[in-house]
Phi, psi and omega in degrees: 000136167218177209240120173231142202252127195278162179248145216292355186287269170337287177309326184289344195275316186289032176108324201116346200270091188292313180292189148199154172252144172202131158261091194243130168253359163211217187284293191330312173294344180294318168280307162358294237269340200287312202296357163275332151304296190229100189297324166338253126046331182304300184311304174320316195297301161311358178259327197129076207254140164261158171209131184249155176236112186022073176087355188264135182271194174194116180243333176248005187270059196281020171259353208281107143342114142274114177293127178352280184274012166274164213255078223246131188202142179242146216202117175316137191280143159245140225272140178171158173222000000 
């Protein structure tokens, strides 16, 4: 299970809720599981989501392991090369 922190667009759709709990072992499953919680959350998902793990950003690396205890934040992608 790890704790992912929402960005305030994300939270209103999730509820309200900037935390979230998900049992995920990697981006892909995270985003699976977020978009089965909260169907809000799909299109976004579908856009283009960054996610950082414990300050490293990730925008296309949907295999990358989430570790128990990192620090986990989903962060609008930003256009950039």
């Amino acid at each position: 299970m790890v704790e992912v922190t929402l960005w305030g667009s994300l939270a209103a759709i999730a509820g309200g809720n900037s935390k979230v709990e998900v049992e995920a072992k990697d981006i892909r499953e995270l985003f699976r599981k977020l978009a089965e919680q909260y169907p809000g959350l799909e299109p976004w998902i579908d856009r283009g989501i960054a996610v950082s793990i414990d300050g490293t950003i990730y925008r296309d690396t949907w295999s990358k392991e989430l570790p128990q205890d990192a620090e986990i934040f989903l962060l609008p992608r930003l256009a950039g090369g």
